[in-house]
N, C-alpha and C positions, 0 to 999 in steps of 0.2 A: 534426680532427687536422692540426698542419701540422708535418708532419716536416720536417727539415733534405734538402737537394737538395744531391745530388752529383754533380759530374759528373767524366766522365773517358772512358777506353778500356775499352770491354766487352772483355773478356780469358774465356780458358780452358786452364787447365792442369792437365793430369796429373786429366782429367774434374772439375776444381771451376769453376767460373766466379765471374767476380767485377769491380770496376769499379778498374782504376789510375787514380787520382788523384795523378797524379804523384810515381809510385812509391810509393802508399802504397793498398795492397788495401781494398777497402769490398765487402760482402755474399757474401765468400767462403764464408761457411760456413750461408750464408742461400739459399732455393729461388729461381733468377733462372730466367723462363719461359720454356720450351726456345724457343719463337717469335723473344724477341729476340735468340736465338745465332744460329736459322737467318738471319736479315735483317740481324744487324747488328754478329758478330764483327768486332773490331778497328778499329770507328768509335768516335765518340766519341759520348756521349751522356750526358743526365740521369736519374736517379732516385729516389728517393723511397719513403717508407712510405703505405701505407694504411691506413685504419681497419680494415676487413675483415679478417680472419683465415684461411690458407690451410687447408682441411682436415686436409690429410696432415702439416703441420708445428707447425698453432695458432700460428703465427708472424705478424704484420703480412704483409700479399703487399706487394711489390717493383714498381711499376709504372717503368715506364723510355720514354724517346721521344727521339728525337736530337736532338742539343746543335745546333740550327738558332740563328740569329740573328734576332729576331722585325723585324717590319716597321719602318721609322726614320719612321712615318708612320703615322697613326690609316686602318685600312681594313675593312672590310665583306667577309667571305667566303661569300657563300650557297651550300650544299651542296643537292647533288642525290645521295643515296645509292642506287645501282640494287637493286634485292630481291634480298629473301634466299629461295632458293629451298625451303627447310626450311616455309618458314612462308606460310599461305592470305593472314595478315594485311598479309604485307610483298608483296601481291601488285603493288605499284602503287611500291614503295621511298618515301622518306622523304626527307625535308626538315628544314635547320638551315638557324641562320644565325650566323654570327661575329663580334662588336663588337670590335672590339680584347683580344681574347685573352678575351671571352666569350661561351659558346657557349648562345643559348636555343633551347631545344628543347621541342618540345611533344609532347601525345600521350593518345590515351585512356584513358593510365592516371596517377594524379594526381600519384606520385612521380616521373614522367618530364617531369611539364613546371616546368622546370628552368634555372637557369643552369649550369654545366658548364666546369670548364677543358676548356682543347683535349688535354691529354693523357689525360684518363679518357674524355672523349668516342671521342679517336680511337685510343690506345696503352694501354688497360687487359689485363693478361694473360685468359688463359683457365684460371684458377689460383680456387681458393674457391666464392662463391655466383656470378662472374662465367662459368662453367667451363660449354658444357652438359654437362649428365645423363651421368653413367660406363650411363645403362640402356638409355635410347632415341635421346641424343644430340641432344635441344633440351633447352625446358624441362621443369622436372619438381620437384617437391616432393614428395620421399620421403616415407611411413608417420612414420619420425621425428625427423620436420620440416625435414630439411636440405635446404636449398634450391641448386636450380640453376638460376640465372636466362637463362643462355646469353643474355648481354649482354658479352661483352669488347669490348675496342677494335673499334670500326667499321671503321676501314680495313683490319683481319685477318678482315673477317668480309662486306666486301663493296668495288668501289670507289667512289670516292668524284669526283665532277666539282665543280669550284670556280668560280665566277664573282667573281673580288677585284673590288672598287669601291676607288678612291682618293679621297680628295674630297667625301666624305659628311661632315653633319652628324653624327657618333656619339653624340653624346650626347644629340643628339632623337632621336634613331629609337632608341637602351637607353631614353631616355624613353616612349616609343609600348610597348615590347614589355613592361616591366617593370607596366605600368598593363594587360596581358593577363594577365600572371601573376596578378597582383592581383587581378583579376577572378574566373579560375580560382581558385586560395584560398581567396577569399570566396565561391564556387559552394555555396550550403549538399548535402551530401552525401546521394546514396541511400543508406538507411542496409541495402538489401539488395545493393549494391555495392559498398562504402566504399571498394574499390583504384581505383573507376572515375571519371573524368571527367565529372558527371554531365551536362552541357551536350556533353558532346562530338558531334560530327557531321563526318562525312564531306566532304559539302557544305560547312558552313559553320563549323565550328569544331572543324578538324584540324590535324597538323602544320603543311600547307602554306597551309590558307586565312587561318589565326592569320598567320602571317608574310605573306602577300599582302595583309590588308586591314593590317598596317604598314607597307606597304612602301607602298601606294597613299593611306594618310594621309601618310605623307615627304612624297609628292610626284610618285610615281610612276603617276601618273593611268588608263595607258592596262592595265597589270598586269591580266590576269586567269587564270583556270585553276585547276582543284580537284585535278587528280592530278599529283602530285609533279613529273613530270618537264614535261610541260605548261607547270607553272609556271617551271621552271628556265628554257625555251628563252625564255617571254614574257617573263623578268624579264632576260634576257639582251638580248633583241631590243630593247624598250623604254630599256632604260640605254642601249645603244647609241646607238638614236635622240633621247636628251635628254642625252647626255653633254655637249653643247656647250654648250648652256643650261645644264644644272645647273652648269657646271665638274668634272668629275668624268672619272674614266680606272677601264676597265676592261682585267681581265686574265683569260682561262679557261686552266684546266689542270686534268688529270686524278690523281687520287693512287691509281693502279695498287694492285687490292687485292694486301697482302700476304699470300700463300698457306700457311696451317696447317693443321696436320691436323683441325683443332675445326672446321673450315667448308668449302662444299663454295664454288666460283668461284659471284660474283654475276652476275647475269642485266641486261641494258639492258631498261627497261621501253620497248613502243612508245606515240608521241606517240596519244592517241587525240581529239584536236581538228586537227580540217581545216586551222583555222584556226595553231595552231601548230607544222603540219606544214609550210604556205606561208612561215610566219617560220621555221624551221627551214632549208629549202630557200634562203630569201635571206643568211641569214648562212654559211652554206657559200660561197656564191656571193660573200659579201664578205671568203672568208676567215677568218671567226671562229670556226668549227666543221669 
């Protein structure tokens, strides 16, 4: 489904909210998700229909993210998401990376390894199947079948640290990660798992080890580390150390989660390699962290 994008000033009057488009209302009469009123009454921003259907309205959901201006320059955004404290699984947080406005993400489970715009990855409401559970408040698949996958936007559900690259070949390395997918796809299926990843592994073929051995065919040699953040600080440390050689500029910054009531504040995972603690400690020291 590729709905038409609006954009405009998120507005609210007389309790309806809605998007001016210069002077002309768009989704007044339509469910906009109370989150993006708290964050982002009277800015400007884009939105959209989804395929998805909201429970309480059977209406397309309304996904929306701010009217930003995207980068004037092909760049590389690898995320380090800190855990989500709901969950045993996200005890270690999780790993993306950004090609120029695509997001692949991996994961033990087969629908989630993925290419992904940045807006569903990071600005999906908490509205339909993306909502958690009205019962226990994560996941949960009711008696009659309605699903609550408690997957909204990431940056409302946890925050998010960024390391931009400039300067990367992008379309070898979408080369490198698109040929993982491929792989994954053609994975022939446990047929007493079928939602599951059947190759998946912790160690060696999860979110973060899929994106380190691409990152270390690019070119990025010295990369290593299996738990999320680990990786962040090495793949951090390393670009650092080969930005002059490769030609290439880095930029970190944090994308403060946005706080809902559908999620409790995310947690920093600690570095659990010596070794990434020492490259942690030198990039403090040269400023970068």
């Amino acid at each position: 489904m590729n709905s038409k994008i609006i954009k405009g000033r998120l507005c609210k009057k007389e309790e309806k909210s809605f998007i001016d488009s210069s002077g002309e209302p768009f989704f007044e009469d339509r469910l906009i998700w109370e989150g993006y009123i708290t964050h982002w009454l009277g800015q400007n921003v884009c939105a959209r229909e989804l395929p998805q259907l909201d429970y309480k309205t059977d209406q397309p959901i309304i996904i929306m993210w701010p009217d930003e201006s995207p980068p004037s320059e092909p760049v590389v955004d690898f995320y380090y998401n800190e855990r989500l404290v709901k969950y045993p699984a996200s005890l270690f947080g999780h790993n993306a990376i950004n090609i120029n406005g695509n997001i692949y993400n991996f994961s033990h489970l087969m629908n989630e390894n993925e290419i992904i715009t940045p807006e569903e990855f990071i600005y999906r409401p908490a509205l339909g199947e993306f909502a958690p559970s009205p019962v226990n408040g994560k996941f949960e698949i009711l008696d009659d079948g309605r699903a609550y996958y408690d997957k909204f936007g990431r940056n409302f559900m946890r925050s998010i640290h960024v390391l931009r690259i400039r300067g990367m070949d992008t379309e070898r390395l979408s080369s490198i990660l698109n040929e993982e997918l491929d792989i994954i796809h053609n994975t022939p299926v446990n047929p007493k798992k079928p939602e599951k990843y059947a190759d998946f592994s912790f160690f060696t073929r999860s979110c973060s080890t899929i994106i380190r051995d691409g990152l270390i065919k690019y070119g990025f040699k010295n990369i290593n580390g299996i738990f999320p953040r680990d990786l962040f600080v090495s793949t951090v440390y390393n670009v650092h150390q080969q930005q002059e050689n490769m030609g290439i500029d880095l930029e970190l910054y944090i994308m403060p989660q946005l706080k809902v009531p559908e999620a409790p504040y995310s947690v920093m995972t600690p570095l659990m390699n010596i070794k990434h603690r020492n490259q942690h400690k030198k990039l403090i020291a040269a400023g970068l962290i």
